[in-house]
C-alpha positions, -999 to 999 in steps of 0.1 A, spaced: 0 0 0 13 38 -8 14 60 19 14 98 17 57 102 16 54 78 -16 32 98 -36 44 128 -26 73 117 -40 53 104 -74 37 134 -79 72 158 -74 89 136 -100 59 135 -124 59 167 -118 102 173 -130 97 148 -157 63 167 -174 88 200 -172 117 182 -184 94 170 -211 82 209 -218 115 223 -219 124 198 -248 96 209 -270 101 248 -267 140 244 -266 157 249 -297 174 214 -311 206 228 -311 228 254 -295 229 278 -324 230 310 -298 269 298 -294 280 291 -330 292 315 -352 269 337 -370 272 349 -406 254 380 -424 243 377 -461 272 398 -474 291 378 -456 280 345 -472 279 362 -508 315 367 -504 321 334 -496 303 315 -522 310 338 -544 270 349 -551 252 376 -553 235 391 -515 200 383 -532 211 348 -539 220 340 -507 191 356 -488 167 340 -509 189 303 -501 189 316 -463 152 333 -455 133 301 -449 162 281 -433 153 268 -400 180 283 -376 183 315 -390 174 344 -371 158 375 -385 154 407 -374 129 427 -393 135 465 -389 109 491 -399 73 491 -401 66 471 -428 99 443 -429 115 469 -455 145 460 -442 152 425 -425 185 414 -416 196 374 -417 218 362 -390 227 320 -400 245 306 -379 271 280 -387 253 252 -389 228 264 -407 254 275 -434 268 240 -436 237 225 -444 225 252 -470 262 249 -484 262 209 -486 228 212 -497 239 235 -526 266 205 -537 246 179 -536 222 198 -563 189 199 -543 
């Protein structure tokens, strides 16, 4: 039979695994706050393409970070970090 310490106990851990489990879903699957972060122009160089290029290759990325500026996104500035550029770059060599 349980007694009161046991499932005190029960509930206190259901209760660290169910927040464990929350902090999974809205925590991002990698570190990318930490990487290296690259700017469009920055990219462009590198490949060698042009800044449209490479935002357009960049904008929908998962992992990249944009800050919109201005009332109507006029001017939104891409932040990939490094990750995020390998996988767009080995995704551009593999033709996909």
């Amino acid at each position: 039979m349980m007694d009161a310490e046991s499932l005190g106990k029960k509930s206190v851990q259901n209760t660290s695994q169910a927040a464990l489990a929350l902090d999974r879903r809205y925590m991002p699957p990698n570190d990318s706050f930490a990487e290296k972060h690259y700017r469009v122009s920055d990219l462009a160089k590198l490949w060698g393409l042009g800044r449209e290029t490479v935002r357009k290759l960049v904008k929908d990325d998962p992992g990249v970070v944009k800050i919109r500026m201005g009332r109507k996104w006029a001017h939104t500035v891409y932040s990939v970090p490094e990750s995020a550029v390998r996988r767009i770059h080995t995704r551009l060599l593999m033709g996909a």
